[in-house]
N, C-alpha and C positions, 0 to 999 in steps of 0.2 A: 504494500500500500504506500506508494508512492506521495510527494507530497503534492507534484507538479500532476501526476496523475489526476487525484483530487481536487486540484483547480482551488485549492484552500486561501492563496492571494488574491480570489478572483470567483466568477458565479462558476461555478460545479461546471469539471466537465461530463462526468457521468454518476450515475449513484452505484455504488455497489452495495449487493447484500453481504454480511456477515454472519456468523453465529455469537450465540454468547463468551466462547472464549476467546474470540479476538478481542475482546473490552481490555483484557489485560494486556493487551500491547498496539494501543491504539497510538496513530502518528504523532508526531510531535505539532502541535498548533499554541499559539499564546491564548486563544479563548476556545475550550470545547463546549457546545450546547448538548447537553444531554436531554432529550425530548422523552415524553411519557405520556401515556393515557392514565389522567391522574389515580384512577382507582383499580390500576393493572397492577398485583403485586410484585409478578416476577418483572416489569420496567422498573420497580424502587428495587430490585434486590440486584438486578444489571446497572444500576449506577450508582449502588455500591460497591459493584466490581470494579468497577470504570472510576471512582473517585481513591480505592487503593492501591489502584494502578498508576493513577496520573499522581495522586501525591500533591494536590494543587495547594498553590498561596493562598487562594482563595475560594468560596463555593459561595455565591448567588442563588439565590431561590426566589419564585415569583411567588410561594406561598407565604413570605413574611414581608411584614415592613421595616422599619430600617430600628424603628424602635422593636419591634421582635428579634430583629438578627445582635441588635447591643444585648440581650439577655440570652442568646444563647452565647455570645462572646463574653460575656461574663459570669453566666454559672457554670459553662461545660459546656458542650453535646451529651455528656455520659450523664448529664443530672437527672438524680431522679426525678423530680419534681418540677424536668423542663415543660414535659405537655401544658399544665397548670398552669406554671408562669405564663406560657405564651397564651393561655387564653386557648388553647389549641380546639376542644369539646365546639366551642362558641365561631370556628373561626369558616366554618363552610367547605373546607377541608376534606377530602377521604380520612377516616379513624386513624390514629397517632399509628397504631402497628405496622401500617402497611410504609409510614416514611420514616419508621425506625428506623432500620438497617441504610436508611441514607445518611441520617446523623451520627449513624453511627461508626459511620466511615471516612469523617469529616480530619479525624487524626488532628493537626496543628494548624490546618486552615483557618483562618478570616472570614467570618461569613457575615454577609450582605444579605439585606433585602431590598426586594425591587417592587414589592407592591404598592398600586398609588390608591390614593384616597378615594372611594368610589362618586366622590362630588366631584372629582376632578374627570373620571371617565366619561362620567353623564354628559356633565359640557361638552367634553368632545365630539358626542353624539350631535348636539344641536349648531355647536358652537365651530368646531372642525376640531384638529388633531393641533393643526400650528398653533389656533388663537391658545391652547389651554396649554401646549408645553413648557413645562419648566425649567428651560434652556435655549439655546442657539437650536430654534425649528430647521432653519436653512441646511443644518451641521447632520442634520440627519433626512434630508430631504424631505420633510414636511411643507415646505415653503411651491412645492412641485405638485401638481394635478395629475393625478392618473390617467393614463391613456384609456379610455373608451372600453376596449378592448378588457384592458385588466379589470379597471373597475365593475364591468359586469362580472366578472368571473369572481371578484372578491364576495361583490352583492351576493349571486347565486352561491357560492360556499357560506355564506352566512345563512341564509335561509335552509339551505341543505343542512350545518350546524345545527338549527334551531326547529329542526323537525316542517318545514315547509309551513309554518307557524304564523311569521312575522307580518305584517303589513309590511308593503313594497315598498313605501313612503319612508322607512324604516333603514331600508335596508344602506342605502349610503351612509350616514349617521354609524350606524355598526359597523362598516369598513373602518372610519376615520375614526373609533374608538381602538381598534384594533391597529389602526398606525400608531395609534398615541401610547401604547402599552409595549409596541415591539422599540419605538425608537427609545422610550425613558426606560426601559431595560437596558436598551442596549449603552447609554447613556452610565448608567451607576454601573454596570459592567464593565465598562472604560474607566473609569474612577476606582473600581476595584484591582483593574491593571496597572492603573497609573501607583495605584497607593501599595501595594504586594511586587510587583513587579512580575506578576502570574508565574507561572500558566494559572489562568483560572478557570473554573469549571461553573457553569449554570443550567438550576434544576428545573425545566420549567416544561409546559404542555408540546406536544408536536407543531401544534401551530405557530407556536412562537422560535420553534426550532427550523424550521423551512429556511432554506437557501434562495428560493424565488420571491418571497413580499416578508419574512420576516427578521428578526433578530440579526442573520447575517448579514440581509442586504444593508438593514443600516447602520452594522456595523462597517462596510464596505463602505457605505456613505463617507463614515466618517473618518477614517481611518485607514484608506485601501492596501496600507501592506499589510496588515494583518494578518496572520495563521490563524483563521478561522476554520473548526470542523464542527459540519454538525452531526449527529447521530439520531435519527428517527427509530422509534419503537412501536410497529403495526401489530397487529391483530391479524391479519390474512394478508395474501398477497396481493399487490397491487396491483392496477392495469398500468400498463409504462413506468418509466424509472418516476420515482416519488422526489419530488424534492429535496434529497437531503444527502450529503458527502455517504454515508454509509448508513446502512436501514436492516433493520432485524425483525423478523416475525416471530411473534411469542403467541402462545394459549392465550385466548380472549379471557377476558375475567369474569364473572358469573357478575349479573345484575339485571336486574329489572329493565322492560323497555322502558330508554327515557322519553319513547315521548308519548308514553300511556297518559301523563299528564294534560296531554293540550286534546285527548280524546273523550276525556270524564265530561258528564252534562255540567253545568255550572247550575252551584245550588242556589237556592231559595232564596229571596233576599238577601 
């Protein structure tokens, strides 16, 4: 696995599939995205592989906020009493056990959080992704209109997300929230570099790990020499190569249909 191969300085030149034991010897890059279906156990138990493999400065998680990540930089990852601290029961999260074995292969790493305040995503919805970011919009290409083309594709992946659910009126609004959370990730991510001197490692959903509209592109944005990899974690195999430097299919995880939800009659007043 080449590094030039990978196209890691640069958008993907092809995806490759792996197994779980090439995690332990994944290429050298200054930011790895480690992607997940957050309530897939064996994805948290693969990037636990992948996080005592790489041995990083740092670990990024989009499941905390930056005041979450200062409590587990200061009681441990190994505390017993971190779930509770963090509020974890109350936080919307899959249950602590399934991101145990994450934390717990955090070893001497720095960790970050990168989740934003949900009043700040909302705007983004109404408001765009530039007006609400917390930074140089330009620096991560927020400041740029999507092509036609992309933009429908964004839309329709959001609605396909959300179970063909959403009003259509909607669905722009949902893209530009989803720029506003790939580039202020990718933003404390660079700041995690900048402050560790990486490699750093980031824990966050598949979509946010994409090589085509996510985390990489703006890291690319901002940054273009970067050794960026990202690693995707599917459920079955896909039709054409998936977006992502290298991709792994695991056992789907048992659950409920999520969109039995938007099929229930609505009750009574």
């Amino acid at each position: 696995m080449a590094l030039t191969a990978l196209g890691l300085s640069g958008p993907p030149v092809s995806a490759e599939q792996i197994t779980a034991p090439h995690l332990s010897r994944l290429p050298q890059a200054d930011i790895v995205l480690l992607g997940e279906i957050h309530d897939n156990a064996g994805h948290h138990a693969n990037q636990a592989l992948s996080l005592a493999a790489l041995r990083p400065s740092a670990v990024v998680f989009e499941m905390l906020t930056s005041a979450q990540a200062e409590i587990v930089n200061r009681l441990g990852a190994g505390a017993e009493g971190l779930p509770d601290a963090l509020g974890w029961a109350n936080s919307g999260w899959p249950d602590w056990p399934l991101y145990a074995p994450v934390f717990g292969a955090l070893g001497d790493a720095d960790v970050y959080g990168m989740a934003l305040p949900r009043a700040t995503v909302r705007a983004a919805i109404t408001e765009g992704a530039a007006a609400v970011f917390p930074g140089d919009a330009g620096r991560f290409g927020l400041d740029q209109s999507l092509d036609a083309s992309e933009a429908a594709q964004r839309q329709a992946d959001q609605q396909a997300a959300h179970c063909n659910a959403l009003p259509d009126e909607m669905l722009p609004g949902m893209v530009e929230a989803q720029r506003l959370r790939d580039a202020a990730f990718a933003q404390i991510t660079l700041v995690a570099l900048q402050e560790t001197g990486g490699p750093v490692a980031v824990i966050t959903g598949n979509g946010h790990a994409r090589t085509d509209h996510g985390m990489a592109r703006a890291l690319r944005q901002a940054e273009p020499g970067l050794r960026v990899l990202s690693v995707g974690h599917l459920e079955s195999l896909p039709e054409g190569d998936p977006p992502y430097d290298l991709w792994l299919v695991t056992p789907p995880a048992p659950r409920d249909d999520p969109c039995a939800v938007f099929d229930r009659p609505a009750k009574d007043g």
